[in-house]
C-alpha positions as a printed Julia matrix, in Angstrom:
97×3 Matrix{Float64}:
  7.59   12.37    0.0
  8.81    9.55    2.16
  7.33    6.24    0.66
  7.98    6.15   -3.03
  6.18    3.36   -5.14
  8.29    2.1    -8.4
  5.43    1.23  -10.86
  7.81   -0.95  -12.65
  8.23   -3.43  -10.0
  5.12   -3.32   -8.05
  2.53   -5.87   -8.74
 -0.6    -3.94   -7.32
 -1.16   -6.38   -5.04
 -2.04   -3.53   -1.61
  0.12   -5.21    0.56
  1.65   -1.6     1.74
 -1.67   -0.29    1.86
 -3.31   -2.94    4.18
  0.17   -2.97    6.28
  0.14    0.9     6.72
 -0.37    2.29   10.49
 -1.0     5.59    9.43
 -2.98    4.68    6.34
 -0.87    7.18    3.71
 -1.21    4.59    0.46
 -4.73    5.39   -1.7
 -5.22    1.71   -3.43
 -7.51    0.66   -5.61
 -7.29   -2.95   -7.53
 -5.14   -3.91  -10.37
 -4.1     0.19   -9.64
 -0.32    1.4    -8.49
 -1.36    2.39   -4.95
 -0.35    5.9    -4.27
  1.0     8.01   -1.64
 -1.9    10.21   -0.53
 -1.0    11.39    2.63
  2.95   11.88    2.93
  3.12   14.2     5.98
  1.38   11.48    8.17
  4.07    8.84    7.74
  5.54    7.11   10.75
  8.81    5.96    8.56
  8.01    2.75   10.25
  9.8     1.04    7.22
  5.88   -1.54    7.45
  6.05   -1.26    3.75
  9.6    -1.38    2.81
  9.8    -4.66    4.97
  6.64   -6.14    3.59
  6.45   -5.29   -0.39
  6.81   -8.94   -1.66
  8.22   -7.66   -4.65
 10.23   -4.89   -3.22
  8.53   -2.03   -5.02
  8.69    0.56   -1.93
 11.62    2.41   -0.61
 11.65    5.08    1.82
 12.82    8.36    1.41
 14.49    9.39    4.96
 14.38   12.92    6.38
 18.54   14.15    7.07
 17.64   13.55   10.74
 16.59    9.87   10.35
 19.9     8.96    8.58
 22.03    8.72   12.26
 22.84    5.34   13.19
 24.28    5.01   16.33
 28.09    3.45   16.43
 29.02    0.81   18.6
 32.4     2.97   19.07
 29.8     5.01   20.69
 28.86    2.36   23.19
 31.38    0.07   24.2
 32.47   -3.09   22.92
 28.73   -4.42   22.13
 27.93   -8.0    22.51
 27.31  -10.01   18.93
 23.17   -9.37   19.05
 23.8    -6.2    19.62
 26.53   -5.91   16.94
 24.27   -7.78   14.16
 21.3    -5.05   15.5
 23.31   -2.32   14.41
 24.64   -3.72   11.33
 20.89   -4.46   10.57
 19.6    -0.63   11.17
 22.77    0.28    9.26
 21.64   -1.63    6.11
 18.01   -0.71    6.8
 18.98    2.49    6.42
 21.38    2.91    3.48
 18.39    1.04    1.74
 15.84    3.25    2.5
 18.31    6.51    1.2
 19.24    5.45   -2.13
 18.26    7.47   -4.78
């Protein structure tokens, strides 16, 4: 399941369900939205990025988890260097258990 709600935290507000391209999240007020359609999510990270309360994380597929290296790529120029160190951090929060 990649978006995974924690009912602790999350204030049933329906921000990830309004923000949602693919429309996945089932919401319905003063309710813990839920995940009703896993297989059509983008991984877009929409929901991660916009839960006020950070109540949604992401669970990656393995092939999602490569970040490229700027040893890959040259010396990279400091946007590009704070870019990758972004997506880096993006990612190792979106993979925690």
């Amino acid at each position: 399941m990649p978006a995974i709600i924690d009912q602790n935290l999350c204030h049933c507000c329906g921000t990830c369900y309004d923000i949602c391209p693919q429309d996945i999240f089932g919401f319905r007020a003063d309710e813990v939205p839920t995940v009703d359609y896993p297989d059509e999510c983008w991984y877009c990270g929409a929901c991660v990025i916009d839960c006020p309360v950070e109540a949604v994380r992401l669970r990656l597929p393995l092939q999602m988890h490569i970040v490229p290296s700027p040893a890959n790529h040259g010396e990279p120029g400091t946007d590009q260097a704070d870019a990758l160190r972004q997506a880096a951090a993006f990612s190792r929060s979106v993979t925690e258990p």
